[in-house]
C-alpha positions in Angstrom: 88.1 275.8 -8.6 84.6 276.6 -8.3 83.5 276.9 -11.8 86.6 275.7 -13.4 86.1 274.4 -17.1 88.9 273.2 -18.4 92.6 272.8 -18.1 95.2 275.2 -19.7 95.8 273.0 -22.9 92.3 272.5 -23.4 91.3 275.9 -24.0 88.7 274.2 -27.5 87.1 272.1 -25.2 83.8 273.9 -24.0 82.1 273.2 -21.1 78.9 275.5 -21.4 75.9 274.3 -22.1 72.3 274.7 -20.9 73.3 272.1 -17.9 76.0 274.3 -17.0 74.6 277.9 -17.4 70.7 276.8 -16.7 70.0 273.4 -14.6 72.6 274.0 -12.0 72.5 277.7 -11.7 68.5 277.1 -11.0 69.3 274.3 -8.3 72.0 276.9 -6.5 69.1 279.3 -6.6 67.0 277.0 -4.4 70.3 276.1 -2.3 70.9 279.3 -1.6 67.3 280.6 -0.4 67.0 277.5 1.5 70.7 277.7 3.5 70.4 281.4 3.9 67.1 281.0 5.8 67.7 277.8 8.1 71.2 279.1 8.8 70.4 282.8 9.5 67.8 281.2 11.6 70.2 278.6 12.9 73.3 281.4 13.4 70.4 283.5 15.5 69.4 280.8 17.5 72.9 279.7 18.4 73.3 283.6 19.8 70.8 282.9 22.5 72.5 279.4 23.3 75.5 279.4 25.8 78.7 278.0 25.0 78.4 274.8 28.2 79.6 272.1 26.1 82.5 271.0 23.5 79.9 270.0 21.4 77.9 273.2 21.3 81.2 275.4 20.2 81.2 272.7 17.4 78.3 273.1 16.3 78.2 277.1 16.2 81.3 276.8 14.3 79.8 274.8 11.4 76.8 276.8 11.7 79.0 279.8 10.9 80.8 277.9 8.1 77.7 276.9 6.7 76.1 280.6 6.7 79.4 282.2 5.0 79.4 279.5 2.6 75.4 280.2 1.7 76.7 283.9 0.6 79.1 282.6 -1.8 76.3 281.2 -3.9 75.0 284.7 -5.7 78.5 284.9 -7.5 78.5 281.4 -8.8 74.9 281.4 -9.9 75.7 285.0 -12.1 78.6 283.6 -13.2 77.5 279.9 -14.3 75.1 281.3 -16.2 76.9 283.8 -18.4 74.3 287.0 -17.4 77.6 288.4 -15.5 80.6 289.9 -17.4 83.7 288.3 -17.3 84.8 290.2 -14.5 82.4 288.7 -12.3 84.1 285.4 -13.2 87.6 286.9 -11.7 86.1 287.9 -8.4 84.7 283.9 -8.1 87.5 282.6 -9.1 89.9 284.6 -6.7 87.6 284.8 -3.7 84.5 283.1 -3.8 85.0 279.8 -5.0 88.2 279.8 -2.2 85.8 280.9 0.6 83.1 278.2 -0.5 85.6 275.4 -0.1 87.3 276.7 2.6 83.7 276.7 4.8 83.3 273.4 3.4 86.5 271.3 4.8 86.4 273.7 8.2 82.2 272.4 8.7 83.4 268.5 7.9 86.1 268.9 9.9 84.0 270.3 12.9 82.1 267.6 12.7 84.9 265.0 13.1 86.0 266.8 16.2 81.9 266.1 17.3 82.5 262.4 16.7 86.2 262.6 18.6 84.5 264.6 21.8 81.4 262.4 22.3 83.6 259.4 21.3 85.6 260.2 24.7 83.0 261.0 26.9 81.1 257.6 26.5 83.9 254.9 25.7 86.1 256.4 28.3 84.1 259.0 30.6 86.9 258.6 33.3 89.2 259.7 31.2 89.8 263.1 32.3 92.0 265.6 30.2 91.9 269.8 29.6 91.1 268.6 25.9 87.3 268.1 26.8 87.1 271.8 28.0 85.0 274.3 26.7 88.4 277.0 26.3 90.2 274.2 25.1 87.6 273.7 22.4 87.6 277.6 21.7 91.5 277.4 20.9 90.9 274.2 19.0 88.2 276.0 16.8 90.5 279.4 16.5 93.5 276.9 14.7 91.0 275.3 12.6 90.1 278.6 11.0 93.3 279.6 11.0 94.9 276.8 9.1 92.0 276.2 6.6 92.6 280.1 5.9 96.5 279.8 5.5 96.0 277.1 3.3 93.3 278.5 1.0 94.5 282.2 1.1 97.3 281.4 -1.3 94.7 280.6 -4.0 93.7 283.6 -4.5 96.9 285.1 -4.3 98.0 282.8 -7.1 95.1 283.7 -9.6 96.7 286.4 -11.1 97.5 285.6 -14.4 95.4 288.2 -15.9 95.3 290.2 -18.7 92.1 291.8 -20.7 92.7 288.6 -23.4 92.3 285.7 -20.6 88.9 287.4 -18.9 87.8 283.3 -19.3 85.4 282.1 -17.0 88.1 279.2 -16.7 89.6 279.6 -13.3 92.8 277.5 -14.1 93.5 279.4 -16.9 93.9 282.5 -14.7 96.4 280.8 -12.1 100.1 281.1 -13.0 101.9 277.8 -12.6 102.8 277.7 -9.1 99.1 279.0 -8.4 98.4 275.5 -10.3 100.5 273.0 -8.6 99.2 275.0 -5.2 96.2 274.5 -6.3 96.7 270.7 -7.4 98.4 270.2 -3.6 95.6 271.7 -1.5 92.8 269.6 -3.1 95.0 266.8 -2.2 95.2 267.8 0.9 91.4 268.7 1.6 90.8 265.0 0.0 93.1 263.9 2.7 91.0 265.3 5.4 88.0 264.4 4.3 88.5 260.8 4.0 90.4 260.8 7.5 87.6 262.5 9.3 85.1 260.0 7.2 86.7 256.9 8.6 87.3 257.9 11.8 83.2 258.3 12.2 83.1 255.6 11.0 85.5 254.2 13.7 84.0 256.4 16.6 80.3 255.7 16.0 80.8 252.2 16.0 82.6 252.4 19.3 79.8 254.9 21.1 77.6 252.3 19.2 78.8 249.3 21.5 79.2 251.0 24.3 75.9 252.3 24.6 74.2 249.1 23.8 76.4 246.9 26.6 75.5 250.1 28.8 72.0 249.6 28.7 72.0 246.0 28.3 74.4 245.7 31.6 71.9 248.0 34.2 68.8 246.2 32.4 67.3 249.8 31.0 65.1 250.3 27.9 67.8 249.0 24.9 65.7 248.9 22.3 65.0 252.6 22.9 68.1 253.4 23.4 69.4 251.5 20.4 67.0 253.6 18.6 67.9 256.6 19.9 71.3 255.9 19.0 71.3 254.3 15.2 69.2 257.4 14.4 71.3 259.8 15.3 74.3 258.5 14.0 72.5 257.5 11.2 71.7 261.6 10.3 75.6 262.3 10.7 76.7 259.7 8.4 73.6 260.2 6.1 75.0 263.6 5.6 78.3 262.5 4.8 77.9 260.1 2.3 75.1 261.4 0.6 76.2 265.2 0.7 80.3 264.7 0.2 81.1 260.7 -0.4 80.3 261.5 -4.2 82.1 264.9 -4.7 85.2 263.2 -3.5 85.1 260.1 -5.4 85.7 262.6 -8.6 87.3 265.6 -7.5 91.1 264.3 -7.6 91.0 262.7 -11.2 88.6 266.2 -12.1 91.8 268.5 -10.6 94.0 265.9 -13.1 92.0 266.8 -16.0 92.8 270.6 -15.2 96.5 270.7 -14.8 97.2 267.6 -16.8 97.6 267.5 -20.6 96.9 264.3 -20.6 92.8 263.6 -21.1 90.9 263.8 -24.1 88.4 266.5 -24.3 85.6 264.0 -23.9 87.0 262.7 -20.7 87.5 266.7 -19.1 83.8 267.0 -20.1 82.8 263.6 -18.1 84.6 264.6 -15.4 83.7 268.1 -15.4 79.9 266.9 -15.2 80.7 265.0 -12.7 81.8 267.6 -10.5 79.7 269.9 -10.7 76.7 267.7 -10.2 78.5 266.0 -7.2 79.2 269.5 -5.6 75.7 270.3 -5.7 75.6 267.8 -3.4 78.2 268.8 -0.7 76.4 273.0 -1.4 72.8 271.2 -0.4 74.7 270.3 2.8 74.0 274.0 3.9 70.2 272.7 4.3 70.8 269.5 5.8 73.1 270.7 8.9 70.1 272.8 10.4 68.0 269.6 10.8 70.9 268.1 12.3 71.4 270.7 14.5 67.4 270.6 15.6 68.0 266.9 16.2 71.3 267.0 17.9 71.2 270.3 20.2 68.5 269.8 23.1 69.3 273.8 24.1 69.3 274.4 20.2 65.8 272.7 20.1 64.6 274.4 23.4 65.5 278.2 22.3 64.4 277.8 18.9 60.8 277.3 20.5 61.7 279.3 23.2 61.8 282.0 20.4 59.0 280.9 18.1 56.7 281.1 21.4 56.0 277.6 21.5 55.7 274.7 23.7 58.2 271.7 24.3 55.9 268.8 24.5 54.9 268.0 27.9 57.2 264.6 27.8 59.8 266.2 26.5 60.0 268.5 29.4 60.0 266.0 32.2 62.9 263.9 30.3 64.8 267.2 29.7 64.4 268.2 33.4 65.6 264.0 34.1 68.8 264.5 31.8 69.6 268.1 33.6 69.6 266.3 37.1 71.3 263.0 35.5 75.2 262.3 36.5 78.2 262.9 34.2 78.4 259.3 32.8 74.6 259.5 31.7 75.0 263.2 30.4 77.7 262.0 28.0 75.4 259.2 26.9 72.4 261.5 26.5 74.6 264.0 24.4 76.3 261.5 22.9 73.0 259.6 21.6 72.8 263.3 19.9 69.6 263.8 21.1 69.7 264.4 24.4 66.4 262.4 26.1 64.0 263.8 23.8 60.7 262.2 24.5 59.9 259.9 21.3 56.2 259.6 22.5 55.5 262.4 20.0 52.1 264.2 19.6 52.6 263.6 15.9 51.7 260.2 15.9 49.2 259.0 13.2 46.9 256.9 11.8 45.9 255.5 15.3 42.4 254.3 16.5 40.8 257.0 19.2 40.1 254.1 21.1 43.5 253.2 21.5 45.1 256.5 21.5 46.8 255.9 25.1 47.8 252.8 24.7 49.0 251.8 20.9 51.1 255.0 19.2 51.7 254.0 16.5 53.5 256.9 14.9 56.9 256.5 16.1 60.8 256.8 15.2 59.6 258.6 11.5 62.6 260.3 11.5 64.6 258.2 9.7 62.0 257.9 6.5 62.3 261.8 6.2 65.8 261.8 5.3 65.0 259.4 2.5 61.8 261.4 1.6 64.4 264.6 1.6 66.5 262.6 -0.9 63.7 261.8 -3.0 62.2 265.5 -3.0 65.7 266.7 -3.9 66.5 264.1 -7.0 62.6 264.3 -7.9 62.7 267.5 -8.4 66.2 267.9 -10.3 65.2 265.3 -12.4 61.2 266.5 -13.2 62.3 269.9 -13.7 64.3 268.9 -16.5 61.7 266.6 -18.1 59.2 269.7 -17.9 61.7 271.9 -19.4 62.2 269.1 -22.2 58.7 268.4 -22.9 57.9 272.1 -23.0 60.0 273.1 -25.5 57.9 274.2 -28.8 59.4 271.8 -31.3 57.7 268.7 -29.1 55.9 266.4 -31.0 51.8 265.8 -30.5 52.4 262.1 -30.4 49.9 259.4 -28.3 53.1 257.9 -26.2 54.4 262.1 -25.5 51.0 262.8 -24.3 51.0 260.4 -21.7 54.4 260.8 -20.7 53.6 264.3 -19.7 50.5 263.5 -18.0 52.7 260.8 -16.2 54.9 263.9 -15.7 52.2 266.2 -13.9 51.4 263.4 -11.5 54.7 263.0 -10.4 55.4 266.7 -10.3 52.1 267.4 -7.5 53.4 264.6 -5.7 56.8 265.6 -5.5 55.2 269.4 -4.0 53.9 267.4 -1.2 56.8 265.8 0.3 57.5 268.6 2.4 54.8 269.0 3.9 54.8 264.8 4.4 58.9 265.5 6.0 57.4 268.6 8.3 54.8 266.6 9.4 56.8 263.3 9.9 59.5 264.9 11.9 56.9 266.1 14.8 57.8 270.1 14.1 54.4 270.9 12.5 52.1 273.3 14.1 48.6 271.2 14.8 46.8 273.6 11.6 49.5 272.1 9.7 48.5 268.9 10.2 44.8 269.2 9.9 45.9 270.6 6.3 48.3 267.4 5.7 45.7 264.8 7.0 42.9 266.5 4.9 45.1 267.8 2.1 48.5 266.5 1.1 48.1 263.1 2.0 45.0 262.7 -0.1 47.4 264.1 -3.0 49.9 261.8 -2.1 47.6 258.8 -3.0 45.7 260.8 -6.1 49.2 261.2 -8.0 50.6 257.9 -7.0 47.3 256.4 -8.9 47.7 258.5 -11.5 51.0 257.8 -12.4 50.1 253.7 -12.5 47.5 254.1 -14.8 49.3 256.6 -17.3 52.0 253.9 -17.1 49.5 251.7 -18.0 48.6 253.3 -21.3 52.3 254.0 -22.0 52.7 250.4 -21.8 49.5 249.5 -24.3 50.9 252.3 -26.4 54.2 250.7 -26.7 52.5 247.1 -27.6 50.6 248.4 -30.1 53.2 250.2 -31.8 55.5 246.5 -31.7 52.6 244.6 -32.4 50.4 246.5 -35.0 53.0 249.2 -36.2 51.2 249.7 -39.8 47.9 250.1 -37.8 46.7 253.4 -35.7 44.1 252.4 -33.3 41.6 254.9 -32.0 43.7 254.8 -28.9 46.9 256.1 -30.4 44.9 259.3 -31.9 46.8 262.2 -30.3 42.9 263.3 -29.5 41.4 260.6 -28.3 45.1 260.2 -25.7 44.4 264.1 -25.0 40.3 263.1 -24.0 41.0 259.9 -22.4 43.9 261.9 -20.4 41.2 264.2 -19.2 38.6 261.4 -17.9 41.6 259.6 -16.3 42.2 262.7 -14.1 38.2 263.6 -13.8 37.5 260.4 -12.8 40.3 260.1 -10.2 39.6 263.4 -8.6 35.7 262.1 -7.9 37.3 259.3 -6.2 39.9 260.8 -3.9 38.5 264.5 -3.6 36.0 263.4 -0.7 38.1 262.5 1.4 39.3 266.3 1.4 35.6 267.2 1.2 33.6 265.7 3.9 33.8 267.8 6.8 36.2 266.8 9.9 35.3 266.3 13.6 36.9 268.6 16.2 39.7 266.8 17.7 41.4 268.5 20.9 45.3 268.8 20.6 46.7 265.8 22.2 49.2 262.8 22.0 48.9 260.3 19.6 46.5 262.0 17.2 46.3 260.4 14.0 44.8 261.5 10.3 42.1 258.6 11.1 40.9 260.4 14.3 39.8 263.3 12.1 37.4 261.6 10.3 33.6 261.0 10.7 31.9 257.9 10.3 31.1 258.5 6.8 34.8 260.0 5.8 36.1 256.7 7.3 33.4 254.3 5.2 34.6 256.5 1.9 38.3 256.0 3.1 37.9 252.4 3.4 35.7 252.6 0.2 38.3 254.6 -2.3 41.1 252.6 -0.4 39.4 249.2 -2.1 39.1 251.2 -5.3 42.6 252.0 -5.9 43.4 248.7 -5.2 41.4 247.5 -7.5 42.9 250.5 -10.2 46.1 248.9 -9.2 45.5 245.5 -9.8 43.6 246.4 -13.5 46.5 248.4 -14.9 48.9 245.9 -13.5 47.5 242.9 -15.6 47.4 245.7 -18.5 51.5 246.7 -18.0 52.0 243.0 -17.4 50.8 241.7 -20.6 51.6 244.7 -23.0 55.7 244.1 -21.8 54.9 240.2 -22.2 53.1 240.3 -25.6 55.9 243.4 -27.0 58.9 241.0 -25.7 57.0 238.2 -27.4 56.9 240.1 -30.7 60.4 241.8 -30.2 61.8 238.0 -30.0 60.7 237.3 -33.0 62.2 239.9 -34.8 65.5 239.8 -33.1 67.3 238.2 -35.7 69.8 239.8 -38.3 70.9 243.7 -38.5 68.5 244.9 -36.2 69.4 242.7 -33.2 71.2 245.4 -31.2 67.8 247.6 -31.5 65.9 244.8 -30.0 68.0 244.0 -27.5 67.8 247.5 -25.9 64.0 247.9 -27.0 64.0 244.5 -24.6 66.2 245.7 -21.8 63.7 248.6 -21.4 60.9 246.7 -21.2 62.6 244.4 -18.6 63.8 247.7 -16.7 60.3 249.0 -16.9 58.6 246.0 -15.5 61.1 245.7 -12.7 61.1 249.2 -11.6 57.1 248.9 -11.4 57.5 245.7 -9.9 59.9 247.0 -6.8 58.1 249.8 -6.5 54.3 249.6 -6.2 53.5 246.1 -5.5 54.9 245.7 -1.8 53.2 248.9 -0.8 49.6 246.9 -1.8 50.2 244.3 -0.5 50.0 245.4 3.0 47.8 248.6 2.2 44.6 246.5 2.7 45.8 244.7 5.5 46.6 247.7 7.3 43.5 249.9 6.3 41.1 246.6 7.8 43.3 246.9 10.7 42.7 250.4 11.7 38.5 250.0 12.1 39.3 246.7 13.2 39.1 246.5 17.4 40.0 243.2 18.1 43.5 243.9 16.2 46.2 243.5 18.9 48.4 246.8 18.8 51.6 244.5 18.1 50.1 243.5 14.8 48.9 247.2 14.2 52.5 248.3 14.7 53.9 245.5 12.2 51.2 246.8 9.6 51.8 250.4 10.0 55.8 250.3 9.8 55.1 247.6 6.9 52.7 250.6 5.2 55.1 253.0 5.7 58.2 251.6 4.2 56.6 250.3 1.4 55.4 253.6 0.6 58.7 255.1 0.4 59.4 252.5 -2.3 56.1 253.7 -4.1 56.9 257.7 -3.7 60.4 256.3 -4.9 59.0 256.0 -8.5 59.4 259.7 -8.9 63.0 259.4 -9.1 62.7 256.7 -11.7 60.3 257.7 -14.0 63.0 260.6 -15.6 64.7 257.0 -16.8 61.6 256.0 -18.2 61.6 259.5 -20.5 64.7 259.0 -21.4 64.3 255.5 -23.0 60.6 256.1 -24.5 60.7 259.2 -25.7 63.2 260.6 -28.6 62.6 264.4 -28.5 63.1 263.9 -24.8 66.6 262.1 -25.9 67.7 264.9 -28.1 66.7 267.4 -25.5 68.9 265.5 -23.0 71.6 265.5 -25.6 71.6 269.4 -26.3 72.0 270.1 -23.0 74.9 268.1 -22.3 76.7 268.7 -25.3 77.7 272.0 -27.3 75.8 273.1 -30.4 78.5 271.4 -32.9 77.4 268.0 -31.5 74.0 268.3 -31.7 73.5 267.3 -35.3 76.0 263.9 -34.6 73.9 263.0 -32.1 70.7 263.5 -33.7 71.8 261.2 -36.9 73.1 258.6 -33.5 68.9 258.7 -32.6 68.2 258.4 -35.9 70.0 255.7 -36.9 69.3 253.7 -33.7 65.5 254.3 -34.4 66.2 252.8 -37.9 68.0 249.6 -36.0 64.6 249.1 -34.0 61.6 247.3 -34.9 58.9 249.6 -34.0 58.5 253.6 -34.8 60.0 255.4 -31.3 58.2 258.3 -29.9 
């Protein structure tokens, strides 16, 4: 169920632990007040929006789903972390937990009967039938419901084994055995459907996919827009998919095993317990991404919702919707189908392109697709830096040299990972023109301020780390906690005087218009200084890359020369983090400078043709998602360098009886190693 913990013959295997009744309950917390919002506002919308098409009574459907399953997430989060009595557990495990799930298999399988309607109305639009009728659609949406409630109803009905000694907050302990093997047969069952509706995407896409392309390539139109159009949009369905509910169901049969079987070890009903409940925070954070989708998907969605906000459709947008409106059935289906109905992609968003070629060289165009990876990013940054905050917080950490960085490290990446919405906002054209004043002048100079300062306090963590291999009876001044602590402070001083005037120098007034880009905003002095700073941080780059470079290269060096005898596992892992270290810095920070000066020359530069500004600006952009991607890779990097970190990993995953085991594990694998760990 919901919170289940263990099965019925495991009742001295405990699950709770500050993962369980902290961590998650925190990250349903922002679920929750996320989904409520975009789906009250989504539900209110969808009020205003009449019923025309198969396709809209689809989507109202999962937008009621995904509203009733946002509600369910105050129970869980009292009872997951234990400031509810018992009671509170009964009532989730009776009735909540069934309504979450049931919400969840009726909005997944709405969305297969999406992919079956459009599939139909652009592989075979003369194939006419009552089945692509709005009332036909209605009754189809009535036995959903219906038969996701009979099946799921029975769960609760079942959980009845209850008696003032089993008040557990273990569901399956309160189900009497037929409530089990119920229980056991409808998760088979809601597996079943998700992995039939998942392939038959998968089948229908591909078909609208080639259909649409041979349409366009047949009557000579614009394919490469309309290939676009169309790999984008399916691209956000299946994004959704196998990012929100791909990984839940990869785990949740052999999890449902571990509850009514016998047959696992207690360590194997914890890993498996884990791995549900981390994987179904997943499929809940659905509840945030099927608003966007809607947005995206829904052209009367998209015009009400600014219809209601009092704003304006761009003027593009308006003559393509007024095109589509008068278009014939076969192009309609196409249009809908594409799943964004001939929404004008010559956005006013576009950035970072020259005034003088405003009109005729956009070069902000088709972002969409980086925001659902910038999403991502924001979701596991944040998950994972919260956590390393909490651990480095805590008031038995150590004042050591290589901690002190860490956390600055840790800062850095935290203020960049509180910009990325704005950065998604902003990318996906819905940001008011203030907004993006604030972004150009604001967020994205953070952007570039953290990204820095994260290289160069990987730097130091790299020098520290070399010294301590190559010079571990030694303490250079360096490796003072106090000097790391003053160093730390002119690091950040020194980078703020570099990037902060390019918030600073005043901004020209730019009128509100098409292809406006952060560059356009600038003066000719806040241009010089951008060109100026980005030569600097170059240059920062390239410094602390020879510094990481030879530190790992010198450490290995000395690690290989001890790796002989007892202590040759130690080495070996102490050199498999290195490696892993140099790699990951590697992948993500060099492709991004390598075309950052390219592309910033090309921006003043007026004899650059606009095919080879477009190459340098999608080239920029891509190679800045691997650079942002760091943030989701430097919680590894805690893990490996720093042992209080380790054992604050540990504590949380583990209950209190197997703390002190795994503390003597660190201890003795510290002893194995060459050099003194942090």
């Amino acid at each position: 169920m919901f919170n289940s913990s263990t099965n019925s013959s495991g009742n001295n295997c405990s699950h709770s632990t500050v993962i369980t009744t902290t961590v998650i309950p925190l990250l349903y917390c922002f679920i929750f007040l996320a989904g409520l919002s975009l789906n009250a506002v989504a539900a209110w919308v969808f009020l205003y929006v009449s019923s025309t098409k198969s396709f809209i009574v689809y989507l109202k459907n999962i937008a009621v789903a995904d509203l009733l399953m946002s509600l369910t997430f105050p129970f869980k989060i009292l009872a997951d972390s234990e400031i509810a009595p018992a009671e509170l557990n009964l009532f989730v495990c009776r009735y909540s937990a069934v309504v979450f799930y049931m919400n969840m298999y009726i909005g997944i399988t709405f969305f297969g009967l999406i992919g079956f309607d459009r599939y139909y109305k652009i592989v075979k639009p003369l194939f006419t039938s009552f089945v692509h009728t709005v009332n036909y659609s209605k009754v189809v949406s009535v036995i959903i419901w219906l038969l996701l409630m009979i099946m799921s109803f029975p769960n609760m009905i079942l959980t009845n084994e209850i008696t003032k000694d089993n008040y557990s907050r273990k569901c399956i302990g309160l189900k009497s055995e037929l409530g089990r093997q119920w229980h056991k047969a409808t998760t088979y069952i809601c597996t079943g459907i998700f992995w039939i509706v998942f392939f038959l995407l998968i089948v229908f896409y591909t078909s609208i996919s080639k259909k649409i392309y041979s349409s366009y390539k047949k009557f000579r139109r614009s394919s490469d827009m309309a290939k676009r159009k169309t790999s984008r949009n399916i691209f956000s369905i299946m994004f959704v998919f196998v990012i929100c509910f791909v990984p839940y169901h990869l785990c949740r049969t052999p999890y449902t095993l571990s509850q009514t079987s016998s047959q696992f070890t207690c360590q194997s009903q914890k890993s498996l317990y884990y791995a549900k409940e981390f994987t179904l925070v997943l499929s809940a954070a659905n509840v945030c991404l099927d608003p966007i989708i809607y947005f995206f998907l829904c052209l009367p969605f998209r015009e009400k919702l600014y219809q209601k906000l009092h704003l304006k459709l761009k003027a593009s947008s308006e003559v393509e919707i007024s095109k589509s409106r008068r278009s014939n059935t076969l192009r309609e289906s196409i249009n809908i189908v594409s799943l964004i109905p001939s929404a004008s992609k010559a956005n006013w968003h576009k950035e970072f392109t020259m005034p003088s070629n405003i009109s005729e060289c956009h070069l902000y165009e088709e972002m969409e697709p980086f925001t659902y990876f910038y999403y991502l990013i924001f979701l596991m940054g944040i998950i994972g830096s919260c956590f390393a905050l909490w651990a480095f917080t805590q008031k038995d950490q150590k004042q050591e040299c290589l901690s002190i960085y860490l956390i600055n490290l840790l800062t850095a990446d935290f203020l960049l990972i509180l910009t990325l919405p704005v950065k998604i906002i902003v990318d996906l054209g819905i940001a008011s023109w203030n907004l993006r004043i604030f972004h150009c002048q604001v967020t994205a100079c953070f952007i570039y301020l953290n990204m820095y300062l994260s290289i160069i306090f990987l730097g130091f963590v790299s020098l520290d780390r070399c010294l301590q291999l190559m010079h571990s009876s030694k303490i250079y001044r360096i490796q003072e906690p106090g000097f790391a602590k003053m160093l730390s402070a002119v690091v950040w001083v020194t980078v703020l005087l570099i990037t902060v005037p390019n918030m600073a120098i005043p901004i020209q007034h730019v009128q509100e218009r098409p292809g406006i880009g952060c560059i356009d905003f600038k003066t000719k002095f806040g241009r010089d200084w951008h060109v100026f700073t980005n030569f600097i941080c170059t240059a920062i780059f390239l410094n602390f890359s020879a510094v990481m470079l030879v530190s790992n290269l010198l450490a290995a060096r000395q690690l290989r020369r001890h790796g002989r005898g007892e202590r040759s596992g130690g080495v070996r892992r102490a050199l498999r983090h290195i490696l892993l270290l140099t790699a990951a810095y590697l992948l993500c920070f060099v492709p991004y400078h390598a075309v950052r000066i390219p592309y910033t020359l090309s921006q003043g530069s007026a004899s650059a043709g606009c095919a080879l500004k477009r190459a340098l600006f999608k080239a920029k952009e891509s190679t800045l998602l691997f650079a942002v991607s760091n943030l989701c890779l430097d919680p590894i990097l805690y893990y490996h360098l720093s042992r209080s970190f380790r054992l604050k990993f540990a504590e949380a995953f583990t209950a209190p009886s197997g703390a002190k085991a795994l503390t003597a594990a660190e201890e003795q694998q510290a002893a194995a190693e060459p050099q003194p760990g942090p």
